[in-house]
DOMI-313767 format. One record per residue: residue number from 1; y, z, x of N, C-alpha, C in turn; residue in one letter. Coordinates in Angstrom, 3 decimals, always signed. Layout:
- seq, n.north, n.up, n.east, ca.north, ca.up, ca.east, c.north, c.up, c.east, type
- NUM, Y, Z, X, Y, Z, X, Y, Z, X, A
...
end
This chain:
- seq, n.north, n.up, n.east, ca.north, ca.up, ca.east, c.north, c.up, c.east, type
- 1, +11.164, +1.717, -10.130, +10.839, +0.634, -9.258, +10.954, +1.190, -7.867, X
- 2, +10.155, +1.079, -6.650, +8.916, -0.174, -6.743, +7.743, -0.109, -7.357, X
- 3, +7.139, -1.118, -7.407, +5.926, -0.578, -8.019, +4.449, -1.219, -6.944, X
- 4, +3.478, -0.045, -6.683, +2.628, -0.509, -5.983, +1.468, -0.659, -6.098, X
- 5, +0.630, -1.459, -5.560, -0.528, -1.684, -6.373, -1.336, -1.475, -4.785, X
- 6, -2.670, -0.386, -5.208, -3.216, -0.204, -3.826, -5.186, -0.823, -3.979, X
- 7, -5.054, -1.358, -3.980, -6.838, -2.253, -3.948, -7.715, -1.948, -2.677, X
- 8, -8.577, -0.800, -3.146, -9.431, -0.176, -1.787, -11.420, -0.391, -2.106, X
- 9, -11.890, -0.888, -1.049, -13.317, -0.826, -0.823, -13.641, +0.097, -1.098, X
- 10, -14.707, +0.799, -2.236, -15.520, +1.686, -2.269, -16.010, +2.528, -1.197, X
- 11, -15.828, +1.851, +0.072, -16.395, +2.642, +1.357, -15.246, +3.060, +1.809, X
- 12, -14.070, +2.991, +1.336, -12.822, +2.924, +2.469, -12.966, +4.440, +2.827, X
- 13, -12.770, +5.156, +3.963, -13.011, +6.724, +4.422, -11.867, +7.297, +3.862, X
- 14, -12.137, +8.912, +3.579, -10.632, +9.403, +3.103, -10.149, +9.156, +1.535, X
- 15, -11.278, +8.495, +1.006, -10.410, +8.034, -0.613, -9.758, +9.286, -0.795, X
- 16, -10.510, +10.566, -1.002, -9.490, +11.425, -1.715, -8.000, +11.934, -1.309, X
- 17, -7.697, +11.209, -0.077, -6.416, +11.142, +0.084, -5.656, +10.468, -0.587, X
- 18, -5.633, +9.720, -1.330, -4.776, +8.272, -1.740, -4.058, +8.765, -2.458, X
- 19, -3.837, +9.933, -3.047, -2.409, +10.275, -3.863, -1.608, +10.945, -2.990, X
- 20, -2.154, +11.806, -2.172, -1.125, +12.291, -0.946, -0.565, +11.306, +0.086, X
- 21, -1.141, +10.203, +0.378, -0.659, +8.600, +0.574, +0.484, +7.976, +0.399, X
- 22, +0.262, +7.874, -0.694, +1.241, +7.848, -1.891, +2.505, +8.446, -2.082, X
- 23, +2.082, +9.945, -2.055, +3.169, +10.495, -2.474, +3.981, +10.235, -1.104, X
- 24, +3.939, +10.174, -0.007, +4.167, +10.336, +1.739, +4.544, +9.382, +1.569, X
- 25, +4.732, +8.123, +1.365, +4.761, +6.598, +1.476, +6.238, +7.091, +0.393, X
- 26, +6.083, +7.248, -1.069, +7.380, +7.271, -1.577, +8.600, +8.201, -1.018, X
- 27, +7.989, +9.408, -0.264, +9.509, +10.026, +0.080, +10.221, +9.327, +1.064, X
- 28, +8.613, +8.857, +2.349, +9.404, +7.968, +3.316, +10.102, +6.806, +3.050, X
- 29, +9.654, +6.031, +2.211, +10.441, +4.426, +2.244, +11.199, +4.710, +1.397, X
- 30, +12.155, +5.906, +0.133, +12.637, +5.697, -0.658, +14.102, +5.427, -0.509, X
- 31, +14.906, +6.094, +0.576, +15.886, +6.194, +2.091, +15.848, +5.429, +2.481, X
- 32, +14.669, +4.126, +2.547, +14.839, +2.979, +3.715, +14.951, +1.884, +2.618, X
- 33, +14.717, +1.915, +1.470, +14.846, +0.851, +0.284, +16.027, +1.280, -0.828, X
- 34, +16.495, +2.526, -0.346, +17.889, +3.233, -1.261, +17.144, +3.181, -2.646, X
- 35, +16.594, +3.827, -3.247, +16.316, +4.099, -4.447, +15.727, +5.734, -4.189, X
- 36, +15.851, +6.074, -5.658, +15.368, +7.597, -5.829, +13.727, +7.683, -5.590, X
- 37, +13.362, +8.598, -5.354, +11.805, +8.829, -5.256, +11.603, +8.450, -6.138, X
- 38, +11.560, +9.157, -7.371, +11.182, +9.008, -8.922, +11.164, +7.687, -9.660, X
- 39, +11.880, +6.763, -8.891, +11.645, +5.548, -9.633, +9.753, +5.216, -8.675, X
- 40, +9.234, +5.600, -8.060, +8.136, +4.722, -7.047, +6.647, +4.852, -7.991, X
- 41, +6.454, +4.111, -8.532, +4.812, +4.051, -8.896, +3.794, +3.879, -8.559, X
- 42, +2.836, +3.785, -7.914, +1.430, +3.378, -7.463, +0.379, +3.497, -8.294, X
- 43, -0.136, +2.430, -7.940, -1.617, +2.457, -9.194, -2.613, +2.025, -7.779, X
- 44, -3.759, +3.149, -8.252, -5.180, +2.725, -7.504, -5.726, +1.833, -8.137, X
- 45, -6.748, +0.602, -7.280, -7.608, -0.283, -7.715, -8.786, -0.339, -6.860, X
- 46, -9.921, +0.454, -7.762, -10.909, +0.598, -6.637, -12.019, -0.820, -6.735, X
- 47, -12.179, -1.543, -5.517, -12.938, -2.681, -5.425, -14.572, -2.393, -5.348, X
- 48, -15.048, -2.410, -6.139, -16.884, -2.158, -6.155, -17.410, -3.534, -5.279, X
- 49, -17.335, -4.926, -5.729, -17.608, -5.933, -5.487, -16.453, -7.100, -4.837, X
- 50, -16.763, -7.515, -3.308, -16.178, -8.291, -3.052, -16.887, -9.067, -1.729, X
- 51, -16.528, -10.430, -1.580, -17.035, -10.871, -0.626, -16.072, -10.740, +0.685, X
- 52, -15.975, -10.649, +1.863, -15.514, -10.951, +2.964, -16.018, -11.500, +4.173, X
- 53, -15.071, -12.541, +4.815, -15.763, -13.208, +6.120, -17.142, -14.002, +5.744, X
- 54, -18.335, -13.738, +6.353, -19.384, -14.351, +6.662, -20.257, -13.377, +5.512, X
- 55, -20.081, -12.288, +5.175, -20.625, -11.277, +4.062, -20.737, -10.014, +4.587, X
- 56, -19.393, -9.662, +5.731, -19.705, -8.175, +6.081, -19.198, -7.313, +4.809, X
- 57, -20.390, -6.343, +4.339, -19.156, -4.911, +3.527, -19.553, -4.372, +3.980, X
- 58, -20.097, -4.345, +4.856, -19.612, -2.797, +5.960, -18.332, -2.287, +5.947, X
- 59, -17.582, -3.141, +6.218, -15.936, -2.986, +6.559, -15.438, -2.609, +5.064, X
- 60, -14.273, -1.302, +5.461, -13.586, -1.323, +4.418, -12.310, -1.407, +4.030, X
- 61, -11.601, -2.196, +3.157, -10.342, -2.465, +3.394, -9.416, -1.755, +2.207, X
- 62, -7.939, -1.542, +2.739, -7.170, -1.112, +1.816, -5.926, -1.933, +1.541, X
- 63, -5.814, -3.035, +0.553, -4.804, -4.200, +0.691, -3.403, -3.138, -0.261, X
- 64, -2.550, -3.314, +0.067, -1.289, -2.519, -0.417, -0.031, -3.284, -0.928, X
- 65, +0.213, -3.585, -1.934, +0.956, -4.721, -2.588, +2.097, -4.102, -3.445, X
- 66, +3.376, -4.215, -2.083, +4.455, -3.573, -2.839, +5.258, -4.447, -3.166, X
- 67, +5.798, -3.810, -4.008, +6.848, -4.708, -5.001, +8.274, -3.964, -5.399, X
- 68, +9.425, -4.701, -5.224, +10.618, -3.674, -5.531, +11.375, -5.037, -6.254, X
- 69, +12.532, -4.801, -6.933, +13.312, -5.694, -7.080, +14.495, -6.218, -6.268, X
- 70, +15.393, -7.478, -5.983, +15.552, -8.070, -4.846, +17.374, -7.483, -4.135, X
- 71, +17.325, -8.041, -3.262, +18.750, -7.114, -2.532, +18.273, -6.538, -1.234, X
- 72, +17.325, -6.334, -0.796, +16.709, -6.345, +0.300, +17.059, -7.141, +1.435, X
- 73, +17.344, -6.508, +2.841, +17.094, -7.657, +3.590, +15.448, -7.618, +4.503, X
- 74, +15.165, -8.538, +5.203, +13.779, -8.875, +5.882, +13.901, -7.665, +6.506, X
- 75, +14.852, -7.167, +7.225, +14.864, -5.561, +8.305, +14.480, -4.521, +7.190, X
- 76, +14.368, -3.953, +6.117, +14.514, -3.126, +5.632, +13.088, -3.256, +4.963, X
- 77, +12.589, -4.858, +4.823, +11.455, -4.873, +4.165, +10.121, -4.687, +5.201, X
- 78, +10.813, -5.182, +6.510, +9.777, -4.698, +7.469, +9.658, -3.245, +8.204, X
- 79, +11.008, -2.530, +7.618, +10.981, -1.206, +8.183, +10.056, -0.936, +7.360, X
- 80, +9.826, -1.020, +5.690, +9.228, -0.251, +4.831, +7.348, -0.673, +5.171, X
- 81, +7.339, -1.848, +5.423, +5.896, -2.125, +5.905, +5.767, -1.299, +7.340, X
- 82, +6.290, -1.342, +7.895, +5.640, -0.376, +9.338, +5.837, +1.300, +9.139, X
- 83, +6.058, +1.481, +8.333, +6.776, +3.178, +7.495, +4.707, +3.190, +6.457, X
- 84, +5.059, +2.308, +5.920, +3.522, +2.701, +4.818, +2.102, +1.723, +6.178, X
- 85, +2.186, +1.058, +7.006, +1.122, +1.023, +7.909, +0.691, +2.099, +8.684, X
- 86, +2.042, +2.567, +8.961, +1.624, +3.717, +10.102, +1.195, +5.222, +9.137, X
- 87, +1.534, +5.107, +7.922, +0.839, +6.155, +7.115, -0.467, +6.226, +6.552, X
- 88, -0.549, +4.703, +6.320, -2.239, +4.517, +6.022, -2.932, +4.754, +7.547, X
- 89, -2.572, +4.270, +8.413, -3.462, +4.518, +9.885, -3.834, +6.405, +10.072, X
- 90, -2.907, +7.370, +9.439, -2.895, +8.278, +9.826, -3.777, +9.183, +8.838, X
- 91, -3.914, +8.311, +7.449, -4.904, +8.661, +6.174, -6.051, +8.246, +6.282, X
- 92, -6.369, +6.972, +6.774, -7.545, +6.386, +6.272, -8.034, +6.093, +7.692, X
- 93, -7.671, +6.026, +8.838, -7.945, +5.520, +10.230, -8.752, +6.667, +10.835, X
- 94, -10.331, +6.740, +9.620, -11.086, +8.147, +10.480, -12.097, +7.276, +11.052, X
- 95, -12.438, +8.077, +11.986, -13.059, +7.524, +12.977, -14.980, +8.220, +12.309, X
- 96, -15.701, +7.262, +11.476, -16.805, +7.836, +10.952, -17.620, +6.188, +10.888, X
- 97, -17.403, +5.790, +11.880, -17.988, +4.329, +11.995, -17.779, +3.533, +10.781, X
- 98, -16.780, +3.595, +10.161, -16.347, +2.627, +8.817, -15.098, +1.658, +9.982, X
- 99, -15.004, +0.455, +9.796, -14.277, -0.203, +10.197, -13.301, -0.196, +9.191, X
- 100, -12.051, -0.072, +9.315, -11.051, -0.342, +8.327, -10.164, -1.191, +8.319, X
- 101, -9.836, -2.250, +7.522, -8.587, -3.315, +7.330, -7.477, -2.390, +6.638, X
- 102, -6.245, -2.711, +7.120, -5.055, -1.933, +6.209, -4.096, -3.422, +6.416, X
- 103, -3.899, -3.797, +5.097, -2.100, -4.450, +4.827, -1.859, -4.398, +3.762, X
- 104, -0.469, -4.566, +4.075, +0.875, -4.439, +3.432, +1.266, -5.516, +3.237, X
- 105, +1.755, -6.152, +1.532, +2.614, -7.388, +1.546, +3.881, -6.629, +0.857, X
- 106, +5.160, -6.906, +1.365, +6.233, -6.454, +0.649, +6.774, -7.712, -0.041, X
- 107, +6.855, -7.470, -1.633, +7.664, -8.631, -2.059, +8.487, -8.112, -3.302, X
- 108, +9.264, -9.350, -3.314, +10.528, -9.035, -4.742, +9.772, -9.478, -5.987, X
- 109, +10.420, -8.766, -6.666, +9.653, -8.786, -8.327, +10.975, -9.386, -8.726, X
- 110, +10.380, -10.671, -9.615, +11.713, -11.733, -10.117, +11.954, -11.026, -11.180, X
- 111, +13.268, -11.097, -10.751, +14.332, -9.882, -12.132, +14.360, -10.430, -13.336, X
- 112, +14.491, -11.706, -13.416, +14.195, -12.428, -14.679, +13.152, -11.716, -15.529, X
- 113, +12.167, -11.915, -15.235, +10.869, -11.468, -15.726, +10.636, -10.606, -15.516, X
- 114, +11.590, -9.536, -15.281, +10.752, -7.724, -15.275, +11.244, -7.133, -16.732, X
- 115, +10.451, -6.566, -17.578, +11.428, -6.193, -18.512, +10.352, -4.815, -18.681, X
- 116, +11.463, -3.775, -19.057, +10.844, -2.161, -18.941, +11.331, -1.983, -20.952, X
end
């Protein structure tokens, strides 16, 4: 744990970065969320079809949906969102006339219902 789920536009610039992303995103936040690297998962979800706004896909977005289990406080969950924003800006923020959306939702995975 955590586990992350990364949902990217077919156009997003840079795809073949997204495991080095990844891997950069787990060493950094693993120290700021106290867990071992080795627990961090990510799964790609590549979006072929979607609508946005008025019907631009020009634009391409990378929505990033992390999940850890709870004990967290809000400081630690917003350190870890500005830790994986400022890493996607530095992966995917190429300048090749693709407009890019990047967020981050950090949330708790109800312990009840996690079962490994």
């Amino acid at each position: 744990m955590p586990n992350i789920q990364m949902s990217y536009t077919t156009n997003l610039p840079a795809q073949d970065q997204l495991e080095a992303f990844a891997l950069s995103v787990h060493n950094l936040v693993a120290p700021v969320v106290v867990t071992d690297v080795g627990n961090f998962k990510t799964f790609f979800n590549p979006v072929v079809r979607y609508a946005a706004g008025a019907g631009n896909t020009l634009k391409a977005f990378l929505l990033i949906d992390f999940r850890m289990l709870p004990g967290r406080t809000p400081e630690v969950k917003k350190e870890a969102a500005d830790i994986i924003l400022a890493q996607a800006a530095k992966y995917f923020s190429v300048a090749n006339g693709v407009e890019t959306s990047i967020t981050v939702e950090i949330g708790t995975i109800d312990k009840e219902n996690y079962h490994k």
